[in-house]
C-alpha positions, 0 to 999 in steps of 0.5 A: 748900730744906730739904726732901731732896727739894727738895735732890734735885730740883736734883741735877746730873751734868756742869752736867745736871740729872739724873732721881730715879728713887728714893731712900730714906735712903741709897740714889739711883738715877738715869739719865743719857742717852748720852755720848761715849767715855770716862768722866763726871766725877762731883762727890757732896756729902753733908753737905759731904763731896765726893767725885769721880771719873770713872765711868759708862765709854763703850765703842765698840762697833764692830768692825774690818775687815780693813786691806785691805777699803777698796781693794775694799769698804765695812767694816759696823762693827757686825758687823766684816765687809766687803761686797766690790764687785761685782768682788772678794770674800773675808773682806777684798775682796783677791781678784779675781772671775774672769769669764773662761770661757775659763779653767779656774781655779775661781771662788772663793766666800766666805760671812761669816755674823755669827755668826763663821763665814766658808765659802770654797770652788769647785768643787773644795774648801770650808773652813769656819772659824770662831771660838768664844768 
């Protein structure tokens, strides 16, 4: 093994043998497959210097519900908006359809688009909110 790339070949991170995309003189390039939340603990050797650190951080990407969403509904945590039972709607499920037709309160209507605009109205008013980044 006196080669550089018999020496690359046997390149590990985390005790994994890892893929050699390429490599030229001081460069290498690499890819590592999908890990937990957090960072990875990296070990590089060059001409018995080591060097350590943890880098290659892992972020979740889900996004939270309202805190009131499980009593009435399920939470989508890829888009952080809440699919209400069929009896309660609104952006966090709090809020009671009225099935009663003898009533003459107006029935309230909420639309949650991904996009981060929610639409809330009846038959007498409508808002329109949404959030811009």
């Amino acid at each position: 093994m006196n080669s550089l790339q018999e020496r690359i070949n046997i390149a590990k991170i985390d005790w994994c043998q890892i893929n050699i995309l390429y490599y030229h003189q001081n460069q290498l390039k690499t890819t590592i497959g999908t890990g937990n939340i957090g960072s990875k603990k990296i070990n590089y050797t060059q001409n018995t210097i080591t060097w350590s650190g943890n880098i290659y951080p892992y972020y979740t990407t889900e996004k939270e519900c309202s805190s009131k969403y499980h009593e009435h509904g399920i939470c989508d945590k890829t888009t952080g908006t809440c699919k209400c039972n069929s009896e309660y709607t609104g952006f966090d499920c709090s809020s009671p359809i009225n099935n009663n037709n003898n009533n003459n309160q107006a029935e309230t209507e909420t639309e949650t688009n991904n996009n981060g605009t929610v639409i809330i109205k009846n038959q007498v008013i409508g808002y329109s909110i949404s959030i811009q980044l």
